[in-house]
C-alpha positions in Angstrom: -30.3 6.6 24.5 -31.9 8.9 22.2 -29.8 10.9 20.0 -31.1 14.2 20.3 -30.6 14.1 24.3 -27.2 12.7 24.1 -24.7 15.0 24.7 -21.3 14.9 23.8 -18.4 13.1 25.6 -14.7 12.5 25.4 -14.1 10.4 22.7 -17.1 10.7 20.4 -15.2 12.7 17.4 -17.0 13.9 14.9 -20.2 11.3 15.8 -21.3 14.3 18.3 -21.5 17.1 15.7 -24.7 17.6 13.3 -23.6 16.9 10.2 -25.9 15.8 6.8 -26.5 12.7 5.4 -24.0 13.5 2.1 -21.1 14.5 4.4 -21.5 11.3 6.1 -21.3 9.0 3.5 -18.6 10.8 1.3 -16.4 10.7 4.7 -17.8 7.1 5.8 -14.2 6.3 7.7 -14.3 9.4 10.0 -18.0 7.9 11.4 -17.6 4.1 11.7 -15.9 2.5 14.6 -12.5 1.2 13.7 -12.9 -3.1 13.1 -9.5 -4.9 14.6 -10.0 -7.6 12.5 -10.1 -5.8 9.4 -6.8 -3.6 10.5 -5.1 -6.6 11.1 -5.9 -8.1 7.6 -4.5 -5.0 5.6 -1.6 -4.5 7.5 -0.6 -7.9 6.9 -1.9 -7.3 3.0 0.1 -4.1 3.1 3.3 -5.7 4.6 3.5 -9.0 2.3 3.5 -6.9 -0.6 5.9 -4.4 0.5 8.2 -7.8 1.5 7.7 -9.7 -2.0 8.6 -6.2 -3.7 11.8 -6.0 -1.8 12.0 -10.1 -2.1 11.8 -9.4 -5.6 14.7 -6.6 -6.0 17.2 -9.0 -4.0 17.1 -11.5 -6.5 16.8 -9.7 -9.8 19.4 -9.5 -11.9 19.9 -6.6 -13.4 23.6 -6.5 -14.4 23.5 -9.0 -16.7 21.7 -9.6 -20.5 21.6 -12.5 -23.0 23.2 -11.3 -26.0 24.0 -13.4 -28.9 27.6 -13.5 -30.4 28.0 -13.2 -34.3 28.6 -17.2 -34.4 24.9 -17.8 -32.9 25.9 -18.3 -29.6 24.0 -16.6 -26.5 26.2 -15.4 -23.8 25.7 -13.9 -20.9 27.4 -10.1 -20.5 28.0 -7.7 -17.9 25.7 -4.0 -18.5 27.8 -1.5 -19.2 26.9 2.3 -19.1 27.5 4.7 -22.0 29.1 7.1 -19.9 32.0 4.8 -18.7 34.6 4.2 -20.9 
């Protein structure tokens, strides 16, 4: 089909409007069809980081700290907030 007889459907977005060259390529995403396999890789991307973040905040421990004793020993001791007495 040639473009300039094609008229617009259901469906076509913003491919049916006249639009210039520079508003194309700074808004590439709204003009390209969508590529599953591409989806598919960053949502997995997306979701295997947002799971080793959380992974990551189960297992640290942040209530405890090495300190070392005035007889050179380390020891391991409970954080304790200034505001508590």
């Amino acid at each position: 089909m040639d473009k300039k007889n094609h008229k617009a459907e259901p469906g076509d977005g913003l491919r049916s409007l006249k639009s210039t060259m520079l508003f194309r390529a700074i808004n590439y995403e709204l003009y390209v069809r969508p590529n599953k396999v591409i989806m598919i890789f960053g949502a997995i991307a997306m979701f295997s980081c947002i799971g080793y973040m959380a992974y990551m905040r189960r297992n640290s421990d942040n209530t405890k700290y090495l300190a070392v004793t005035s007889d050179g020993s380390i020891d391991s001791k409970k954080k304790t907030s200034k505001w508590t007495m």
